[in-house]
One Martini backbone bead per residue (centre of mass of N, CA, C, O) as a GRO file, in nm:
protein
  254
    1UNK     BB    1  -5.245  -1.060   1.925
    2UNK     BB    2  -5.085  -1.025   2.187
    3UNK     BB    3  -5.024  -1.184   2.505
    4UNK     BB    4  -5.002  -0.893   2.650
    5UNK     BB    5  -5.266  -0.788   2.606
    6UNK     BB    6  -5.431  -1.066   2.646
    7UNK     BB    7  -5.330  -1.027   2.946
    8UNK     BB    8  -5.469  -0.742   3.043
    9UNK     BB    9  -5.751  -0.825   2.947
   10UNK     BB   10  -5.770  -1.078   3.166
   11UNK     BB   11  -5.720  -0.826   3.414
   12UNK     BB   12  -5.970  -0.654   3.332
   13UNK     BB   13  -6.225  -0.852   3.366
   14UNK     BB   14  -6.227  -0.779   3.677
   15UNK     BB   15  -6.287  -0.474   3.649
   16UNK     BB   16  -6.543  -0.487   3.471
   17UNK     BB   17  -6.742  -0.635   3.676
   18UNK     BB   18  -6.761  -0.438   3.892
   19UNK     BB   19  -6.884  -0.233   3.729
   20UNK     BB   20  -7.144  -0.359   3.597
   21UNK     BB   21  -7.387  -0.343   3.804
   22UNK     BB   22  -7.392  -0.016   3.704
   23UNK     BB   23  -7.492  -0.018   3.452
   24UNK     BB   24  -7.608  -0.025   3.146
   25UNK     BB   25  -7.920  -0.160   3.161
   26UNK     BB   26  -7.995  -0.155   3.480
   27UNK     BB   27  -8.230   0.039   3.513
   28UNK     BB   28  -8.481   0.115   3.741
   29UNK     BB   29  -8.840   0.092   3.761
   30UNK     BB   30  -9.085   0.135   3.909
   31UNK     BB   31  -9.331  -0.082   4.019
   32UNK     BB   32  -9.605   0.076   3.858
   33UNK     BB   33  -9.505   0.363   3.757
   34UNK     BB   34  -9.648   0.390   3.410
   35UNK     BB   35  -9.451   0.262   3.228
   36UNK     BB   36  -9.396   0.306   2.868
   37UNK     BB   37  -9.414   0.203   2.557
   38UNK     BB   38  -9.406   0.263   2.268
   39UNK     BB   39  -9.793   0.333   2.204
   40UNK     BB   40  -9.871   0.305   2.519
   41UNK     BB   41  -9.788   0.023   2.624
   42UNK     BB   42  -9.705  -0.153   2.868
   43UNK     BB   43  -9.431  -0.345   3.017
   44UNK     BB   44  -9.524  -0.504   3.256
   45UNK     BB   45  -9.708  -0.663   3.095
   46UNK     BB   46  -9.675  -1.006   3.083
   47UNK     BB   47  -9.419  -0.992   3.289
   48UNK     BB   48  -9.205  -1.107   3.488
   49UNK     BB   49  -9.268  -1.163   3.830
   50UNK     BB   50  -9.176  -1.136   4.163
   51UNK     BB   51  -9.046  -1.341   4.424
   52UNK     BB   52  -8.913  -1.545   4.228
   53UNK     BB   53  -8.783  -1.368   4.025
   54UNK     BB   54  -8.519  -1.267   3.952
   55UNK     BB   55  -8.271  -1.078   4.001
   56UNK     BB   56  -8.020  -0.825   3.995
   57UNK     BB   57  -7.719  -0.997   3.913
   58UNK     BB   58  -7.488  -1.186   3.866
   59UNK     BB   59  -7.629  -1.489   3.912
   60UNK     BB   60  -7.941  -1.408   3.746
   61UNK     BB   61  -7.736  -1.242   3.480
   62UNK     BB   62  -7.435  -1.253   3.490
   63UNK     BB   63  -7.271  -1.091   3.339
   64UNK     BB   64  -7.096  -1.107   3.054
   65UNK     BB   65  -6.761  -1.066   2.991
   66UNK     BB   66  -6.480  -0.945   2.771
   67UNK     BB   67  -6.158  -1.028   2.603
   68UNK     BB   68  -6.217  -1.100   2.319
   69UNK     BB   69  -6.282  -1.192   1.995
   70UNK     BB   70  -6.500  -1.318   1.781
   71UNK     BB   71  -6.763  -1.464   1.526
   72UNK     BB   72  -6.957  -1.480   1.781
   73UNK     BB   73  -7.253  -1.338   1.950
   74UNK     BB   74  -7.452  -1.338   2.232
   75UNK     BB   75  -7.769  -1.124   2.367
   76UNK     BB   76  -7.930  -1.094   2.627
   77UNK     BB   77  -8.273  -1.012   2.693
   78UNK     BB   78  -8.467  -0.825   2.950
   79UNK     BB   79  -8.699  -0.862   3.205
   80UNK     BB   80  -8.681  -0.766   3.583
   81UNK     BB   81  -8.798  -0.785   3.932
   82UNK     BB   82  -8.694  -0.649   4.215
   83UNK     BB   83  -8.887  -0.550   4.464
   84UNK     BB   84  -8.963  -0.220   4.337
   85UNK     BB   85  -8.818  -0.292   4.051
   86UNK     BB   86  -8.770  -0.242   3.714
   87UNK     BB   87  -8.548  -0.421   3.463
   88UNK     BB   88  -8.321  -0.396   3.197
   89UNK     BB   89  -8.152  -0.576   2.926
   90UNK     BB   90  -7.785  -0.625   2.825
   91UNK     BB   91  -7.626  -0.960   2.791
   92UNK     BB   92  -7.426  -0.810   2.780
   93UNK     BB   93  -7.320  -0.467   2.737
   94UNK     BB   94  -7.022  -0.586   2.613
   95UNK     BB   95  -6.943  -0.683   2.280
   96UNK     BB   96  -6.684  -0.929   2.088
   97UNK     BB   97  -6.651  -0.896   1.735
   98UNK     BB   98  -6.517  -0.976   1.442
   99UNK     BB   99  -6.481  -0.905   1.141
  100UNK     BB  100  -6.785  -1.036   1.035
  101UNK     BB  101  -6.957  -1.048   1.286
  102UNK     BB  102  -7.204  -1.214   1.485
  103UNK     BB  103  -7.511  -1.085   1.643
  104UNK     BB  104  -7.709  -1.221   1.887
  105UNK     BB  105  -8.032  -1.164   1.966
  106UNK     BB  106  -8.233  -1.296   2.294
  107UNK     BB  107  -8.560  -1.331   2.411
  108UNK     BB  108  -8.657  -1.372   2.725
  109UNK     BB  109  -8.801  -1.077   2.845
  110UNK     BB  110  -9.053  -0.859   2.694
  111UNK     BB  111  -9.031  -0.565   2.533
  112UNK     BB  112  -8.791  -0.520   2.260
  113UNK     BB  113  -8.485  -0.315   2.142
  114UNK     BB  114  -8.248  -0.344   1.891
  115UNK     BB  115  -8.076   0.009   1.818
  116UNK     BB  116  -7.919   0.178   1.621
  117UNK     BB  117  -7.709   0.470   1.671
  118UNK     BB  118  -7.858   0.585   1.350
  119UNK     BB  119  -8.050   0.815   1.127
  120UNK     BB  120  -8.178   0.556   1.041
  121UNK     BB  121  -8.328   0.566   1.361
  122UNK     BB  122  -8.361   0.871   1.479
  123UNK     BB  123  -8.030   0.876   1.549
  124UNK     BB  124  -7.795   0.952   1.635
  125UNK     BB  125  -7.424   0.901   1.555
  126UNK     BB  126  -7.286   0.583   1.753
  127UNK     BB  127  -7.118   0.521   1.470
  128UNK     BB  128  -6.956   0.430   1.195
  129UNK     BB  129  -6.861   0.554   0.930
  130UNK     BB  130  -7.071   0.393   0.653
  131UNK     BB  131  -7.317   0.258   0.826
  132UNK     BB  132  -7.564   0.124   0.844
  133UNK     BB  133  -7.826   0.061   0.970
  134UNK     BB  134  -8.056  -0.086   1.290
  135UNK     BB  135  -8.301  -0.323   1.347
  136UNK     BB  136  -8.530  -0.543   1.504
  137UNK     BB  137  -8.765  -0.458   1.624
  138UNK     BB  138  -8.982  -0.559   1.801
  139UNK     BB  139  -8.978  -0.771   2.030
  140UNK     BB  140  -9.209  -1.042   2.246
  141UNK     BB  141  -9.080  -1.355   2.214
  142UNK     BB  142  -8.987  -1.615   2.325
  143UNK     BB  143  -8.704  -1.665   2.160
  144UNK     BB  144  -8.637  -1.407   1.999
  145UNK     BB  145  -8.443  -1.337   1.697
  146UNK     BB  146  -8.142  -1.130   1.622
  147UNK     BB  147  -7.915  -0.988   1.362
  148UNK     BB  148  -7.603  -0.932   1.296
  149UNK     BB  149  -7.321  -0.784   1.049
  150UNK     BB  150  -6.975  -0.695   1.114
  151UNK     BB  151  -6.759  -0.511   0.892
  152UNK     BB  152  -6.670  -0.279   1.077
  153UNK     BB  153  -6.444  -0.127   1.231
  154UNK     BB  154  -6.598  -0.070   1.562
  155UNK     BB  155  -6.819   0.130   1.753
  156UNK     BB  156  -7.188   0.043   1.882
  157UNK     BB  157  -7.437   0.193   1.977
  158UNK     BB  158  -7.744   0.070   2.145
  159UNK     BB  159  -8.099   0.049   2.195
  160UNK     BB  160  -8.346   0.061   2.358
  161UNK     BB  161  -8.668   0.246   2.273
  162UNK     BB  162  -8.866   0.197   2.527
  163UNK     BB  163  -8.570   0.219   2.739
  164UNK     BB  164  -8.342   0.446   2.729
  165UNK     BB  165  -8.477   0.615   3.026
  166UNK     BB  166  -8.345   0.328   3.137
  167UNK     BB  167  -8.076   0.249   3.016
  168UNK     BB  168  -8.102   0.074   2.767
  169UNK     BB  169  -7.750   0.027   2.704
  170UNK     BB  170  -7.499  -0.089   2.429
  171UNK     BB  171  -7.203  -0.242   2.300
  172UNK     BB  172  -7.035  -0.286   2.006
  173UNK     BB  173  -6.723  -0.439   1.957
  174UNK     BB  174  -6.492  -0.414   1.625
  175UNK     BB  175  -6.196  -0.537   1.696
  176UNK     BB  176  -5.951  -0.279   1.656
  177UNK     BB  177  -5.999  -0.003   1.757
  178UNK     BB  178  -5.894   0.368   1.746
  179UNK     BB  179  -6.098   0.532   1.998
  180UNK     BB  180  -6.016   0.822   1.888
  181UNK     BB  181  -6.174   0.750   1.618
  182UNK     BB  182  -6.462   0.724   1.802
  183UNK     BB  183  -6.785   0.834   1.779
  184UNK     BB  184  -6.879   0.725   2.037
  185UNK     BB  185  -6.658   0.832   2.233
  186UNK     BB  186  -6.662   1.169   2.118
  187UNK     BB  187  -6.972   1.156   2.123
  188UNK     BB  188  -7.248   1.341   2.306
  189UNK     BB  189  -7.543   1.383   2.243
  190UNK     BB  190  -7.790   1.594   2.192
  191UNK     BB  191  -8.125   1.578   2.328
  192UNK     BB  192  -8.041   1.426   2.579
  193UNK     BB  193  -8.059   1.303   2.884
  194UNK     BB  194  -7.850   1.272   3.151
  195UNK     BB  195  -7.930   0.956   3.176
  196UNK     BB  196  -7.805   0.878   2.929
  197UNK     BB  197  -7.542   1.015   2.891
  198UNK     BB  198  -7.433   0.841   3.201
  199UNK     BB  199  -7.435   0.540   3.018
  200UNK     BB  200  -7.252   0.646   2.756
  201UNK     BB  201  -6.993   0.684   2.971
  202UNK     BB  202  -6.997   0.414   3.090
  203UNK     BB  203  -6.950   0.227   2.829
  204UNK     BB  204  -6.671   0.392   2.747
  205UNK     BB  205  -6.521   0.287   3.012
  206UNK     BB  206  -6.564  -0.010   2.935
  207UNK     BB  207  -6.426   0.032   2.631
  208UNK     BB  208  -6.149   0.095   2.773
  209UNK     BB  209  -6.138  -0.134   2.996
  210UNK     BB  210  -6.114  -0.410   2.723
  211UNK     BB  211  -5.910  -0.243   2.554
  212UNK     BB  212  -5.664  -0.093   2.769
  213UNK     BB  213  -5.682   0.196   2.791
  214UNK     BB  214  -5.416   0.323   3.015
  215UNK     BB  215  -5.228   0.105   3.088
  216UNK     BB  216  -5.029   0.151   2.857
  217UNK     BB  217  -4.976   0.450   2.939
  218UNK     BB  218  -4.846   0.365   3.212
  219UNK     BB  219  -4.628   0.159   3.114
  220UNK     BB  220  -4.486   0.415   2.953
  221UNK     BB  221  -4.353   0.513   3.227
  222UNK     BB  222  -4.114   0.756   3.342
  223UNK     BB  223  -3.948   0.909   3.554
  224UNK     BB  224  -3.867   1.152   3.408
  225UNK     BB  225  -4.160   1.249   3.277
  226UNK     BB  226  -4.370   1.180   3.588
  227UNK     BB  227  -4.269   1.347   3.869
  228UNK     BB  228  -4.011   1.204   3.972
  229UNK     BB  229  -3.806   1.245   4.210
  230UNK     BB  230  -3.469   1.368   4.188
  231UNK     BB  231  -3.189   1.283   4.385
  232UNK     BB  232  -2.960   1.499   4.532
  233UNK     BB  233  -2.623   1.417   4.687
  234UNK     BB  234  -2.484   1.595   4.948
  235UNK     BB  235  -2.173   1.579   5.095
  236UNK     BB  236  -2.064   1.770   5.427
  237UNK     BB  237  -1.797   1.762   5.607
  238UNK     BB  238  -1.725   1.714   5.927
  239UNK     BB  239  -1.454   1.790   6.169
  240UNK     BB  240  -1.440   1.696   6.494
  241UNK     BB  241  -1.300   1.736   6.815
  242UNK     BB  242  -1.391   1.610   7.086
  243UNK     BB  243  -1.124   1.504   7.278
  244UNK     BB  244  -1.038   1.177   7.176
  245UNK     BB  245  -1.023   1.140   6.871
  246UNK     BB  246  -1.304   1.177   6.688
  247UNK     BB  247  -1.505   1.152   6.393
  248UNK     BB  248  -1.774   1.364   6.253
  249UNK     BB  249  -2.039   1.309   6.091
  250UNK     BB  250  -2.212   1.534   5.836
  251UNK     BB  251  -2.523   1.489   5.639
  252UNK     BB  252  -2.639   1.615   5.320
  253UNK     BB  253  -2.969   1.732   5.172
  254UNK     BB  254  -3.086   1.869   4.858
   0.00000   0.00000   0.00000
């Protein structure tokens, strides 16, 4: 990796910082609302709430955002409760580590599963092609962790299965995958709602500035190829005499 690419992802990481509040896995339900878990157990019984309970944002979940690839990252699950809203959390949203590299998930609070988005979890396939099925399985104890080991290099989305329609869904970047070449970014599956489409395209968003895709683009504009208008001056002189004998010059642009 370049220094300037490097150092292009660290003046990203405050762009995608502010983007993050509003992203996929922080959708809340409302507290009380009935909503329910696969195999229909509540998913509120038992999770921490109240008004001492920690709410959403920086400061009381980090939202830890990535600027480089690294062998080995953990991802925080949770559930947490604000207001009147519970919310569903994988912290970071996105994150990125080199081919090899190991995501590990821990169970802070709540009952989640990470599961990719890949037919062998009977959902459409939002990873790399070649690339096997993987699932936690139910987590449901705090400081329960799971693991996975990505040998392929690519875009990698993946969801909490009984809170899909609440928005947690985050996604691991492996290496510096082509993202024109990523079925993740190019494919939005069908027969999911609205509400999931619009957290799959949040975090399309985000993974296309930690890895500076448009940046680029810019920074490649010539004056000539995008629209920068070239003037071009022609002078014509006109010379009067005013009767003192000075000469008025009339310069004109076309």
């Amino acid at each position: 990796m370049s220094h300037q690419r490097l150092t292009r992802r660290r003046l990203l990481e405050g762009t995608a910082g502010l983007a993050v509040a509003g992203l996929a896995g922080c959708t809340g339900a409302p507290s009380g609302s009935g909503e329910q878990a696969a195999g229909g157990t509540p998913t509120g019984e038992g999770e921490p709430g109240g008004d001492d309970q920690p709410g959403h944002g920086q400061e009381a979940h980090g939202h830890d955002t990535v600027s480089e690839p690294k062998a080995s990252r953990e991802v925080v699950v949770n559930t947490a409760r604000t207001g009147g809203s519970t919310e569903y959390h994988f912290d970071p949203h996105v994150t990125w580590v080199e081919p090899g590299g190991t995501v590990t998930w821990r169970l802070e609070s709540g009952t989640h599963t990470a599961t990719a988005y890949h037919p062998g979890n009977d959902q459409p396939r939002l990873v790399p092609e070649g690339t096997d099925a993987w699932d936690s399985g139910t987590m449901s104890e705090e400081g329960e962790t799971f693991e996975h080991t990505f040998e392929t290099e690519g875009v990698y989305h993946y969801l909490c299965t009984p809170h899909e329609q609440f928005g947690m869904m985050a996604t691991v970047i492996v290496g510096e995958p082509h993202l024109e070449d990523q079925r993740a970014l190019q494919t939005m599956p069908e027969n999911k709602p609205e509400e999931v489409h619009g957290k799959l395209e949040e975090l399309n968003t985000m993974v296309r500035e930690i890895m500076g895709e448009g940046h680029e683009e810019e920074e490649a504009h010539t004056e000539d190829g995008h629209g920068h208008e070239e003037e071009t001056h022609t002078e014509e002189e006109t010379h009067t005499d005013d009767g003192h004998g000075h000469e008025e010059e009339t310069h004109t642009e076309a």
